[in-house]
ChimeraX commands (.cxc) that place a marker at each C-alpha (Angstrom):
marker #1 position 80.89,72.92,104.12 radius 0.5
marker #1 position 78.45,73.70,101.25 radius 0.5
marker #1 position 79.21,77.58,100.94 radius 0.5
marker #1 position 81.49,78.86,99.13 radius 0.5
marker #1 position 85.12,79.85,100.47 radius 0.5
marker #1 position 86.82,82.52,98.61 radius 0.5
marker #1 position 90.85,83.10,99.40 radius 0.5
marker #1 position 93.58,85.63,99.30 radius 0.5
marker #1 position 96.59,84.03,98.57 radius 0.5
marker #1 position 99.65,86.55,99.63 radius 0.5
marker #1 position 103.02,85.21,98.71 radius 0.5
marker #1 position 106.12,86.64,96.65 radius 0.5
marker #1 position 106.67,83.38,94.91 radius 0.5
marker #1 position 104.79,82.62,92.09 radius 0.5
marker #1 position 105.62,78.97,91.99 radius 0.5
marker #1 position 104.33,78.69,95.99 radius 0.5
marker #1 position 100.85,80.59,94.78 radius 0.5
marker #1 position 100.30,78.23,91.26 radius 0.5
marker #1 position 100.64,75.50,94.10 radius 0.5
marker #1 position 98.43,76.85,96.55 radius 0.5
marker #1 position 96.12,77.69,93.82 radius 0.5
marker #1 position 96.05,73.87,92.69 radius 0.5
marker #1 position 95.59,72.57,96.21 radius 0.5
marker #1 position 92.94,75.04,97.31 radius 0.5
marker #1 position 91.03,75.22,93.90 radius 0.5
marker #1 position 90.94,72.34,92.25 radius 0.5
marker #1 position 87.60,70.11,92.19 radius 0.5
marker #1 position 89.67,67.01,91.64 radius 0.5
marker #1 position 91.24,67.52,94.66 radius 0.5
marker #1 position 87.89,67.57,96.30 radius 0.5
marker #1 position 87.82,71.28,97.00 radius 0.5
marker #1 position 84.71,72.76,94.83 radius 0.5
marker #1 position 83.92,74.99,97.33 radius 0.5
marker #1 position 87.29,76.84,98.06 radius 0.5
marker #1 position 88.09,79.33,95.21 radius 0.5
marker #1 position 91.34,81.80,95.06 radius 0.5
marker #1 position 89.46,84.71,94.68 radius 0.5
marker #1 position 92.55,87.09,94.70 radius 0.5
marker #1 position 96.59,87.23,94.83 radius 0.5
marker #1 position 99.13,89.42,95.77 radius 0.5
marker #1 position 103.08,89.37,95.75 radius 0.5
marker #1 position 103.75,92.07,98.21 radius 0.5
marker #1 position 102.82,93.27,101.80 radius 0.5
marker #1 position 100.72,96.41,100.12 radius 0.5
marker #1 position 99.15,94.85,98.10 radius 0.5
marker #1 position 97.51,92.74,100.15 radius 0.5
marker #1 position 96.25,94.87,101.63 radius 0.5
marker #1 position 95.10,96.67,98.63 radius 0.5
marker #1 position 93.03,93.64,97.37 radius 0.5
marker #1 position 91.06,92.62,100.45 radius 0.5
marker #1 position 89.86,96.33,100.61 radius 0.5
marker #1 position 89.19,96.43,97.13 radius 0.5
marker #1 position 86.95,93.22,97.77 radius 0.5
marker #1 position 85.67,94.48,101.29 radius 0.5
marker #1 position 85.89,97.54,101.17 radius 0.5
marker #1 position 83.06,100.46,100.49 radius 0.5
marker #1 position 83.76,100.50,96.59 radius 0.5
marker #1 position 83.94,96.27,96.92 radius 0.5
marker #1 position 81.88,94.48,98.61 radius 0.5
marker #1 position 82.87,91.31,97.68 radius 0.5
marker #1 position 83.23,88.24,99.49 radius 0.5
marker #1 position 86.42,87.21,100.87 radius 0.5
marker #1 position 86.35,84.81,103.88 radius 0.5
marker #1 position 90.21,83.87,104.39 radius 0.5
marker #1 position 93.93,85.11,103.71 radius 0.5
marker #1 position 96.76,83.11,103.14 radius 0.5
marker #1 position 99.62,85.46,104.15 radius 0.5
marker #1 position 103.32,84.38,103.89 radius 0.5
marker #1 position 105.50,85.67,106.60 radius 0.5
marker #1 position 108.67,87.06,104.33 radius 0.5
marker #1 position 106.83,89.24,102.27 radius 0.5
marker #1 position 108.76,92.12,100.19 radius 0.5
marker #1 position 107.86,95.65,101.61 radius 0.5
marker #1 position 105.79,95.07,104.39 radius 0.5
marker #1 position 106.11,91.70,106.15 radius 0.5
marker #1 position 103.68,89.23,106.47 radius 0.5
marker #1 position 103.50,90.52,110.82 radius 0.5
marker #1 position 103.11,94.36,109.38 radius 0.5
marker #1 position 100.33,92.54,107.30 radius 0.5
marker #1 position 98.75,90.71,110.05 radius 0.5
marker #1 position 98.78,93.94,112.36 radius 0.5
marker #1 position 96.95,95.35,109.56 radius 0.5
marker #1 position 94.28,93.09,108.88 radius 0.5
marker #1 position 93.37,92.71,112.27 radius 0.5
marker #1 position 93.33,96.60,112.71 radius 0.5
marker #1 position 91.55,97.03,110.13 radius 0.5
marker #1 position 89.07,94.08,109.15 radius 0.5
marker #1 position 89.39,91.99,112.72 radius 0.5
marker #1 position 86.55,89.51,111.54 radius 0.5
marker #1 position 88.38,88.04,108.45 radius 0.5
marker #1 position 90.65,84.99,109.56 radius 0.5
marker #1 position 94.15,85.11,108.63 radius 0.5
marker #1 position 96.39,81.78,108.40 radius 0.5
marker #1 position 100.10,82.26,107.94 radius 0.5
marker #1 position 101.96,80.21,106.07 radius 0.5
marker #1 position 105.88,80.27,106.19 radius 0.5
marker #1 position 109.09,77.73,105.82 radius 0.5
marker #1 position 110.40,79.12,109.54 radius 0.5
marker #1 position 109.70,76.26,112.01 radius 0.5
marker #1 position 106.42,76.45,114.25 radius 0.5
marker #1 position 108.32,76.54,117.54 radius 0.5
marker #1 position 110.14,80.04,116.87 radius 0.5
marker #1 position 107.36,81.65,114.83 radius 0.5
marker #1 position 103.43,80.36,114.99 radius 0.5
marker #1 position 103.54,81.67,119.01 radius 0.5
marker #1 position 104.32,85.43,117.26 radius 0.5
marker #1 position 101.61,84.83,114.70 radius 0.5
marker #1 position 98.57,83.78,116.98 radius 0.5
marker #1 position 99.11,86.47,119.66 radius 0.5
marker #1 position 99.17,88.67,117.30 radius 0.5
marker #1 position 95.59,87.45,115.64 radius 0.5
marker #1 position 96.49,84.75,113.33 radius 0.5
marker #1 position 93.73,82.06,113.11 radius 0.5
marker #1 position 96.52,79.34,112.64 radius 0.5
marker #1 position 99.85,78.99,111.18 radius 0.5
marker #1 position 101.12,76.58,108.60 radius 0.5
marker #1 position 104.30,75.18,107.60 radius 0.5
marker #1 position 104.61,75.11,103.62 radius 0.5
marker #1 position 105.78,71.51,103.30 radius 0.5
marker #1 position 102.54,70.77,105.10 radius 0.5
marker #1 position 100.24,68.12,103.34 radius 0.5
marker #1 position 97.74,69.62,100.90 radius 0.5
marker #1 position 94.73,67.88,103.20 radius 0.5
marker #1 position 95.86,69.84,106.20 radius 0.5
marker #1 position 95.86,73.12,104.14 radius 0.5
marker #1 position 92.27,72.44,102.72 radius 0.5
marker #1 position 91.27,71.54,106.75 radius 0.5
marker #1 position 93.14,74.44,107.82 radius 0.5
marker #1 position 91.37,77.21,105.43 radius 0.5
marker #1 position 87.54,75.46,105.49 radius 0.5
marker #1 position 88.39,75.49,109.72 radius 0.5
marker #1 position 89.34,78.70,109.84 radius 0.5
marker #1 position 86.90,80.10,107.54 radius 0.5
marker #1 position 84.18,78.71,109.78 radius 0.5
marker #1 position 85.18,80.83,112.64 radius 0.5
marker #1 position 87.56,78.20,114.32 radius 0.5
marker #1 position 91.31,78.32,114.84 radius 0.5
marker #1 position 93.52,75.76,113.45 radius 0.5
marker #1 position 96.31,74.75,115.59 radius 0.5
marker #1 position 98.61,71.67,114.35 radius 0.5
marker #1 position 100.52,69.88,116.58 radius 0.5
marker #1 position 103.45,71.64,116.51 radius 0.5
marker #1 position 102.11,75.01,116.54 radius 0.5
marker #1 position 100.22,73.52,120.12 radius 0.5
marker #1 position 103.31,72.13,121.27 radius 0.5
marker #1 position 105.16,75.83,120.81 radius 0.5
marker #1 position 102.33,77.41,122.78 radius 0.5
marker #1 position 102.11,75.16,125.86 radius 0.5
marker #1 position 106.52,75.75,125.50 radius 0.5
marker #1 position 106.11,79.44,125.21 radius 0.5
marker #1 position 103.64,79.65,128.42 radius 0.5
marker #1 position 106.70,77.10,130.48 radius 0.5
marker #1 position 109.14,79.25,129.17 radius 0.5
marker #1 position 107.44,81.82,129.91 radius 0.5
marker #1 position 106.53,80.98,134.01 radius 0.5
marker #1 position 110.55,79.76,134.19 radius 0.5
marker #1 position 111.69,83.47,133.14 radius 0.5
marker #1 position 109.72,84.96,136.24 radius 0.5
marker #1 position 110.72,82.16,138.38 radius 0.5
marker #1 position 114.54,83.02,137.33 radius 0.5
marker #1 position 116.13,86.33,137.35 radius 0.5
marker #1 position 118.20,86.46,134.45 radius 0.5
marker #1 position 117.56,83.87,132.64 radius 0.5
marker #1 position 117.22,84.10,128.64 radius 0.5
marker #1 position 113.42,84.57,127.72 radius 0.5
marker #1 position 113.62,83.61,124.28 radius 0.5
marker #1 position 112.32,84.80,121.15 radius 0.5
marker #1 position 108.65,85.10,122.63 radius 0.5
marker #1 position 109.69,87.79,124.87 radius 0.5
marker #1 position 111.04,90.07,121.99 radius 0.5
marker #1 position 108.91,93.08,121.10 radius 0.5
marker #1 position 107.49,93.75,118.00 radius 0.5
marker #1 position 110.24,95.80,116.32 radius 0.5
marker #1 position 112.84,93.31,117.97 radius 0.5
marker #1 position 111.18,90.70,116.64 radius 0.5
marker #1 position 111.59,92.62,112.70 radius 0.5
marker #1 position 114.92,92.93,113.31 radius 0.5
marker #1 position 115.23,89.49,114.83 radius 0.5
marker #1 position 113.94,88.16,111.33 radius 0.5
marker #1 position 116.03,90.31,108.77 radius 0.5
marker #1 position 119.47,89.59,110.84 radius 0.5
marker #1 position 118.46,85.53,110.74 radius 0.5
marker #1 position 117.86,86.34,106.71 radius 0.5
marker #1 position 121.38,87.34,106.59 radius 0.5
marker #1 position 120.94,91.24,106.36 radius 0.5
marker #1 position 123.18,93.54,107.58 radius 0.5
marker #1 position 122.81,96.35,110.37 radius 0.5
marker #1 position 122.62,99.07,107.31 radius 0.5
marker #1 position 120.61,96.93,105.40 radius 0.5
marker #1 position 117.57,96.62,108.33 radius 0.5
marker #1 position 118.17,100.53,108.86 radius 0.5
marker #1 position 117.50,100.94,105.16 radius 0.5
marker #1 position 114.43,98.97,105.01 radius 0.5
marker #1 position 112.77,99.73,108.36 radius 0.5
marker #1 position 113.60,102.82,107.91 radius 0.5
marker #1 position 115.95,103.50,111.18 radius 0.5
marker #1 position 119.37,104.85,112.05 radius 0.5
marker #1 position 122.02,101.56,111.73 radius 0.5
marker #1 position 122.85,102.74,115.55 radius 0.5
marker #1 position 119.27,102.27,116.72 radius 0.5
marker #1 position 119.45,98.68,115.26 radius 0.5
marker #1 position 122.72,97.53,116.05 radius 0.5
marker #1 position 121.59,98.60,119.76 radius 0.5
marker #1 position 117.92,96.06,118.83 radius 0.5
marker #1 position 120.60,93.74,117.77 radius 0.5
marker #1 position 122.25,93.83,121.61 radius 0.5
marker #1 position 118.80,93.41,123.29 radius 0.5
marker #1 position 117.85,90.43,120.82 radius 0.5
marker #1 position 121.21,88.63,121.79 radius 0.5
marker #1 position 120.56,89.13,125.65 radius 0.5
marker #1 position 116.98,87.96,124.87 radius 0.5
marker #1 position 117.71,84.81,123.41 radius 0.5
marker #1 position 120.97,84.20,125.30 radius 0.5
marker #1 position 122.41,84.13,121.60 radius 0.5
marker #1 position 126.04,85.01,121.52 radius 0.5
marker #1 position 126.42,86.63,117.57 radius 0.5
marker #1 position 123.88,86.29,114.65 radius 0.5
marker #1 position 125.25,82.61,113.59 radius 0.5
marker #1 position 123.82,81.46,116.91 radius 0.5
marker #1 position 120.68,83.68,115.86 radius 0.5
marker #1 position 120.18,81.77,112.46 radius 0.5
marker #1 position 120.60,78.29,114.37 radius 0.5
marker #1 position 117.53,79.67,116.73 radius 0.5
marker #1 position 115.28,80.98,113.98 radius 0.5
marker #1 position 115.52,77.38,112.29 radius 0.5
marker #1 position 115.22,75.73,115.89 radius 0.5
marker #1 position 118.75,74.26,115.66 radius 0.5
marker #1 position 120.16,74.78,119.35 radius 0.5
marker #1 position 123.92,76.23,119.20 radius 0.5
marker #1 position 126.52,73.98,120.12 radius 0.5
marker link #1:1,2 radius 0.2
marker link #1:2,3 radius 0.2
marker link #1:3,4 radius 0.2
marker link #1:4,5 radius 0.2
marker link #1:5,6 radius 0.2
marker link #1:6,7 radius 0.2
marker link #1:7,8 radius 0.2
marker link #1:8,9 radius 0.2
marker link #1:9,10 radius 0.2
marker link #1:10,11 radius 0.2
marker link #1:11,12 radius 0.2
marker link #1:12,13 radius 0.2
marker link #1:13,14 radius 0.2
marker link #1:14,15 radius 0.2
marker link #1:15,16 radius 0.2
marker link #1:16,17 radius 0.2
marker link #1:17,18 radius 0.2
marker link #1:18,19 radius 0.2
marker link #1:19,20 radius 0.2
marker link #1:20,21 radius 0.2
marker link #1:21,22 radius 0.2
marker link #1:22,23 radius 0.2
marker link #1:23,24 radius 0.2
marker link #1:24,25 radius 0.2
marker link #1:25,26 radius 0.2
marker link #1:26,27 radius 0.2
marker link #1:27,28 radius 0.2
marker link #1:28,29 radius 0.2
marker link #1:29,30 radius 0.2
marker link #1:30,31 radius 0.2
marker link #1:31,32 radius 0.2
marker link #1:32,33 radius 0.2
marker link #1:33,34 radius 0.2
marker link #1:34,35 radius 0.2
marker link #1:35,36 radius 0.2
marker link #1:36,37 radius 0.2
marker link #1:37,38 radius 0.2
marker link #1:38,39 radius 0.2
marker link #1:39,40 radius 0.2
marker link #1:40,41 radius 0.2
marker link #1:41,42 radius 0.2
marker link #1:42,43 radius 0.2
marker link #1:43,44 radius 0.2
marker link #1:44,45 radius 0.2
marker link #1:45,46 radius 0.2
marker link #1:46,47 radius 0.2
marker link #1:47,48 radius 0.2
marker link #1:48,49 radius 0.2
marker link #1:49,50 radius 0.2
marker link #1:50,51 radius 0.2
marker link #1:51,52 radius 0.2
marker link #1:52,53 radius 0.2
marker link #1:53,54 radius 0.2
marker link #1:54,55 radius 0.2
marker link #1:55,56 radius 0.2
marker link #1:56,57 radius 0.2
marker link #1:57,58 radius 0.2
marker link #1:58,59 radius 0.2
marker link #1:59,60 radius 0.2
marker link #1:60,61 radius 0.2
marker link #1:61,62 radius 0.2
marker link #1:62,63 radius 0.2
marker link #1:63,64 radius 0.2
marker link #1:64,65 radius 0.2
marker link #1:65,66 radius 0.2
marker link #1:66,67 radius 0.2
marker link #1:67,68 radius 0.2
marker link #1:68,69 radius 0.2
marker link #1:69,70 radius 0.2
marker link #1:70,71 radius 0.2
marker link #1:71,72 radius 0.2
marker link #1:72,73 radius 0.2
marker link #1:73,74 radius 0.2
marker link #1:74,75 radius 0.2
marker link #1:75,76 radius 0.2
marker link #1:76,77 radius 0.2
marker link #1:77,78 radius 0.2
marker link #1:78,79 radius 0.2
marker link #1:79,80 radius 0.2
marker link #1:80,81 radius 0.2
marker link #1:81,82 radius 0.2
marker link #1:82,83 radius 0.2
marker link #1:83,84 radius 0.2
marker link #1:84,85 radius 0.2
marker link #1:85,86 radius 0.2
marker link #1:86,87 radius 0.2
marker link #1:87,88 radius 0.2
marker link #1:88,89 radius 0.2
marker link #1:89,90 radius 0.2
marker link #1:90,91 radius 0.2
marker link #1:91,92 radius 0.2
marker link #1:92,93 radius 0.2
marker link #1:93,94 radius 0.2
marker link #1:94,95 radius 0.2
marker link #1:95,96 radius 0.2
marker link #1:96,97 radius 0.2
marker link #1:97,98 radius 0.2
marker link #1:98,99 radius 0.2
marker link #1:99,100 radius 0.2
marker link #1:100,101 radius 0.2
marker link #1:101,102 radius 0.2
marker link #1:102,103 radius 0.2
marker link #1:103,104 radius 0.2
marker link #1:104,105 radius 0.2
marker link #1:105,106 radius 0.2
marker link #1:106,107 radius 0.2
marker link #1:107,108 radius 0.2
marker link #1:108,109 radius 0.2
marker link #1:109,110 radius 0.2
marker link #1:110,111 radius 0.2
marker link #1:111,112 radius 0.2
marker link #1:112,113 radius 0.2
marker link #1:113,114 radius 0.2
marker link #1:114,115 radius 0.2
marker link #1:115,116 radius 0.2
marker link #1:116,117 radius 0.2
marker link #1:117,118 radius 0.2
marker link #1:118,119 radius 0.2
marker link #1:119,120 radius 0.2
marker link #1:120,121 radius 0.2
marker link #1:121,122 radius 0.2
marker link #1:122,123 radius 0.2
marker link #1:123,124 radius 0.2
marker link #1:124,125 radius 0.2
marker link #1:125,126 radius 0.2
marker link #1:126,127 radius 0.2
marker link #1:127,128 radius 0.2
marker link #1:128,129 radius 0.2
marker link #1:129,130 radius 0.2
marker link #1:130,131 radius 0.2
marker link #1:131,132 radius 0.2
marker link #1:132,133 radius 0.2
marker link #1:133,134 radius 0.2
marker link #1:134,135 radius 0.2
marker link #1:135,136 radius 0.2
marker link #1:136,137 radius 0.2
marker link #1:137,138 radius 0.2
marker link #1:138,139 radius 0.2
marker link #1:139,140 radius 0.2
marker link #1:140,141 radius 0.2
marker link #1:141,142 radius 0.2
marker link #1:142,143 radius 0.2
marker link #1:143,144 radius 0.2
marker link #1:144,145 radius 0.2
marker link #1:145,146 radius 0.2
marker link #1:146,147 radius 0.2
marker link #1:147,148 radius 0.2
marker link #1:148,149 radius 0.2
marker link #1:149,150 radius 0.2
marker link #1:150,151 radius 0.2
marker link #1:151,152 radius 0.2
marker link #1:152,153 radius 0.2
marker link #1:153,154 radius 0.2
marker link #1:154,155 radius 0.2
marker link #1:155,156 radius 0.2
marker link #1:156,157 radius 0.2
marker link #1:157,158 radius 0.2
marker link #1:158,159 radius 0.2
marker link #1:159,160 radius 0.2
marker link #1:160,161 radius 0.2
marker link #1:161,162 radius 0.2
marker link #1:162,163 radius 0.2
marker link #1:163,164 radius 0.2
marker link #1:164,165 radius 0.2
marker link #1:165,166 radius 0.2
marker link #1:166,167 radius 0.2
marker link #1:167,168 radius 0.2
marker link #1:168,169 radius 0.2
marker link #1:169,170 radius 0.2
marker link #1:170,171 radius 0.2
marker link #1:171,172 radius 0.2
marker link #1:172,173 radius 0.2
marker link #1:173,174 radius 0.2
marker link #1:174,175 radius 0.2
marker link #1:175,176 radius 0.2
marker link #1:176,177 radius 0.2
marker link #1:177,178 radius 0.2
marker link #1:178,179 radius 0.2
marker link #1:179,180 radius 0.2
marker link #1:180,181 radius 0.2
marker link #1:181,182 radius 0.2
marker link #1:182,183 radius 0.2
marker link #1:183,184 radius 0.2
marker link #1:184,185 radius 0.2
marker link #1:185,186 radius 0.2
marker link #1:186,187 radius 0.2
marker link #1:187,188 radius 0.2
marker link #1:188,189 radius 0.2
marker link #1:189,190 radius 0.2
marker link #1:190,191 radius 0.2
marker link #1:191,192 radius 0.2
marker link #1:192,193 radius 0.2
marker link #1:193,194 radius 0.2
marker link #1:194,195 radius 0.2
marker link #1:195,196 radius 0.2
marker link #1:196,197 radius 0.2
marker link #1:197,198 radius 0.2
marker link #1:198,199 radius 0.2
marker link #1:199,200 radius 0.2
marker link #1:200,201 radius 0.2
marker link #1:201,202 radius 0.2
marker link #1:202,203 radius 0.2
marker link #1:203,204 radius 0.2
marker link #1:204,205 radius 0.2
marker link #1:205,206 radius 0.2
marker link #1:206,207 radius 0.2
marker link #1:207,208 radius 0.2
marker link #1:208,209 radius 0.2
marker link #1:209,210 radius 0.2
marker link #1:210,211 radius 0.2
marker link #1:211,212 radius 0.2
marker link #1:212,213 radius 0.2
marker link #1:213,214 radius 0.2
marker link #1:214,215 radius 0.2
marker link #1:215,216 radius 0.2
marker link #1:216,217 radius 0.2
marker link #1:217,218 radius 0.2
marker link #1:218,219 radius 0.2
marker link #1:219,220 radius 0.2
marker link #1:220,221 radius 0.2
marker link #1:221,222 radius 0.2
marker link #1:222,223 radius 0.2
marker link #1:223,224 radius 0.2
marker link #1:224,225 radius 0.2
marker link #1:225,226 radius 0.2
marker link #1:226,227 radius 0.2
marker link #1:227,228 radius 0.2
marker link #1:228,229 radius 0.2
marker link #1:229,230 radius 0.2
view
């Protein structure tokens, strides 16, 4: 790829963006043509940077986003939803330490051009930004693996009444909750930062248990890091 790529880098964790920043940007890494043309530390202000660079007063280029899912504020989904609202052309990757089978499925319906798991080698990162940047999707192996499992999974639920459907079947706001109770959060806690009564979450907390098949949120943390309970 001759042209250059320029990159958003969204991620609360300044040590996580000094490494992207060394991966993606470095010409002794044999990246000349990626450049981090922006950061951000928070789900806003993502947002505020790629429409300061593409926006009317911008103008700038920006041809990918590398978006952490646990963002403060806004979460890397509320993100996503928003890019791909708003901007629907400009490829976002995800990046995230939550394993591929219980979250790249969520990222790519919802738009994602791939997902990424952070202890991934720095050559799959440069592939998976210069793929992605180029219009394709980048799908590793595991991310494939949880798509062809979501779509069984998926066939076996309608085949059986009452069976567990699994994290895929979650809605959106389920699927919120679903992350802040696996982060250890309490029900007042999620009310306080989504912004809803701690009834109408404890009752998202009963429909995420019947969902999964999960009996309590320990069995809820052991799913989010694809540990099956015992």
């Amino acid at each position: 790829m001759n042209s250059t790529v320029r990159v958003l880098i969204g991620d609360d964790h300044r040590i996580v963006r000094e490494g992207l920043k060394q991966v993606l940007g470095d010409p002794a890494n044999g990246t000349p043509e990626i450049v981090v043309a922006a950061e951000a530390t928070e789900g806003a202000e993502v947002l505020a940077q790629v429409s300061q660079l593409l926006g009317a007063g911008g103008g700038q280029p920006l041809d990918v986003v590398l978006l952490d899912i646990a963002m403060p504020g806004m979460d890397g989904l509320e993100v996503l939803q928003a890019l791909r609202k708003a901007w629907p052309a400009l490829p976002v990757l995800m990046l995230s330490t939550y394993p591929e089978r219980q979250y790249a499925v969520r990222c790519i319906q919802m738009g994602a051009a791939g997902y990424l798991h952070k202890s991934a080698d720095p050559d799959d990162m440069v592939a998976a930004v210069r793929k992605v940047a180029a219009g394709g999707r980048y799908l590793t192996e595991a991310t494939a693996q949880a798509l062809a499992g979501a779509v069984e999974r998926t066939g076996a639920v309608r085949a059986a009444q009452g069976a567990p459907a699994g994290v895929d079947a979650l809605s959106y706001r389920e699927h919120q909750v679903f992350r802040l109770l696996t982060a250890g959060q309490s029900v007042s806690e999620i009310g306080a930062q989504l912004k809803l009564a701690p009834n109408t979450v404890s009752t998202y907390r009963a429909r995420i248990l019947e969902k999964t098949g999960a009996r309590n949120d320990v069995e809820l943390a052991l799913l989010a890091r694809g540990t099956p309970a015992q």
